[in-house]
C-alpha positions in Angstrom: -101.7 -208.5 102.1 -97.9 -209.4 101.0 -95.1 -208.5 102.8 -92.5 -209.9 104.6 -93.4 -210.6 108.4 -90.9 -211.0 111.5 -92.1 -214.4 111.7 -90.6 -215.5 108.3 -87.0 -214.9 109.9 -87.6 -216.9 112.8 -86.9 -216.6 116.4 -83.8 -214.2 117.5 -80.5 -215.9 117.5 -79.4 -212.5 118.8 -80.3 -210.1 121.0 -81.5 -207.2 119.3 -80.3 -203.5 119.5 -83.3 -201.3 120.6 -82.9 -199.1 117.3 -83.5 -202.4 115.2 -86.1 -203.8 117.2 -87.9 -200.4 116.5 -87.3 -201.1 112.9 -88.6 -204.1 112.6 -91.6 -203.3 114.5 -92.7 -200.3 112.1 -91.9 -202.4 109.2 -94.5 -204.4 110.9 -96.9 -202.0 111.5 -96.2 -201.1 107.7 -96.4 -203.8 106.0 -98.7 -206.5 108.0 -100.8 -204.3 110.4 -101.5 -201.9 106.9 -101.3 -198.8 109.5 -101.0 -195.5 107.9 -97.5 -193.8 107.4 -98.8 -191.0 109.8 -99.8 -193.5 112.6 -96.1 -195.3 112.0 -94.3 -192.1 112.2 -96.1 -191.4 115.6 -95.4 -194.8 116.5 -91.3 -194.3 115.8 -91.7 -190.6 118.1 -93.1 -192.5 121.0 -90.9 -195.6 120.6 -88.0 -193.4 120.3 -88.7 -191.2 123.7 -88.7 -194.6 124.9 -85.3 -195.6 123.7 -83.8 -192.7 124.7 -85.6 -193.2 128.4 -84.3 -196.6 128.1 -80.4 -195.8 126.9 -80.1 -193.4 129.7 -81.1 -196.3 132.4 -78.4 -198.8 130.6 -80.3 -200.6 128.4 -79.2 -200.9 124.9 -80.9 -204.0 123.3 -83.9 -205.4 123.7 -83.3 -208.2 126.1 -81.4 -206.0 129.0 -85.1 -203.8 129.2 -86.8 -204.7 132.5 -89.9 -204.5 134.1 -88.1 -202.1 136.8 -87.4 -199.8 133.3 -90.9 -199.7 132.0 -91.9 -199.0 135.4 -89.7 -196.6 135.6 -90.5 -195.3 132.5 -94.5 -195.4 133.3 -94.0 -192.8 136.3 -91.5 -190.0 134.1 -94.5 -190.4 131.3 -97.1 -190.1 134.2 -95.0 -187.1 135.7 -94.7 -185.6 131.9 -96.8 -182.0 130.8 -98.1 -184.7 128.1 -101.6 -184.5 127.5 -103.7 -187.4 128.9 -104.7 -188.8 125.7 -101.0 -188.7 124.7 -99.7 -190.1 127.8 -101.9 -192.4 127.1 -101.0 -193.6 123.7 -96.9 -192.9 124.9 -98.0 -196.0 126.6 -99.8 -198.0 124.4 -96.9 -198.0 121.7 -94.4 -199.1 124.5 -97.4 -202.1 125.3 -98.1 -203.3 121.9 -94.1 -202.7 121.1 -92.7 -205.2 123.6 -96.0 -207.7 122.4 -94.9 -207.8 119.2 -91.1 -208.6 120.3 -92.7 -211.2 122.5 -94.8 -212.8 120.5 -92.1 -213.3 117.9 -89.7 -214.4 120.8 -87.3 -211.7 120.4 -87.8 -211.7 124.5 -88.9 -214.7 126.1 -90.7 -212.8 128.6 -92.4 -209.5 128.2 -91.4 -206.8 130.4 -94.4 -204.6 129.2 -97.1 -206.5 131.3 -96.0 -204.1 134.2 -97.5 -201.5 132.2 -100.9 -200.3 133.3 -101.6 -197.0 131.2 -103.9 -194.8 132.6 -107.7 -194.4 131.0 -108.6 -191.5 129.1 -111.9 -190.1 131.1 -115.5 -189.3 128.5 
């Protein structure tokens, strides 16, 4: 698959705003990952419930999000009349969100690893 890919521009040289980061990542998800517009669109929803979780706290770019703000973050999602299988995927986004920014060193370290999302039941 073409396409460009986050890696082509190199490491950040600065830090990124959230809103960006999130834009980068879905045209990840878009253009590498070959995810369906549906599934990116869901993606942004949760990824934006997050930003707005994580403007409120006093974060506003990438590299000022902590592990205290995901945890943070895990409990109010945890606390939330979400659905278990939606709490759950809330989540997973915010997991594979900060491992993308990682692993294309847009953080050095990955505040997401505090994350333990909860397991849907069968």
């Amino acid at each position: 698959m073409t396409g460009p890919t986050p890696a082509a521009s190199g490491p950040a040289t600065r830090p990124l705003p959230l809103e960006e980061a999130r834009d980068r990542y879905l045209e990840y998800l878009l253009s590498v990952k070959a995810v369906s517009r549906g599934r990116a669109t869901v993606c942004k929803i949760h990824i934006n419930r997050l930003i707005e979780f994580l403007r409120a706290q006093g974060a506003g770019r990438i590299r000022e999000v902590t592990r205290d703000h995901l945890e943070a973050y895990q409990a109010a999602v945890a606390a939330s009349a979400l659905s278990p299988a939606t709490r759950e995927d809330v989540l997973r986004v915010a997991i594979l969100w900060f491992g993308f920014l990682s692993d294309y060193k847009h953080l050095e370290a990955n505040p997401a690893l505090a994350i333990d999302p909860p397991r849907r039941g069968r």
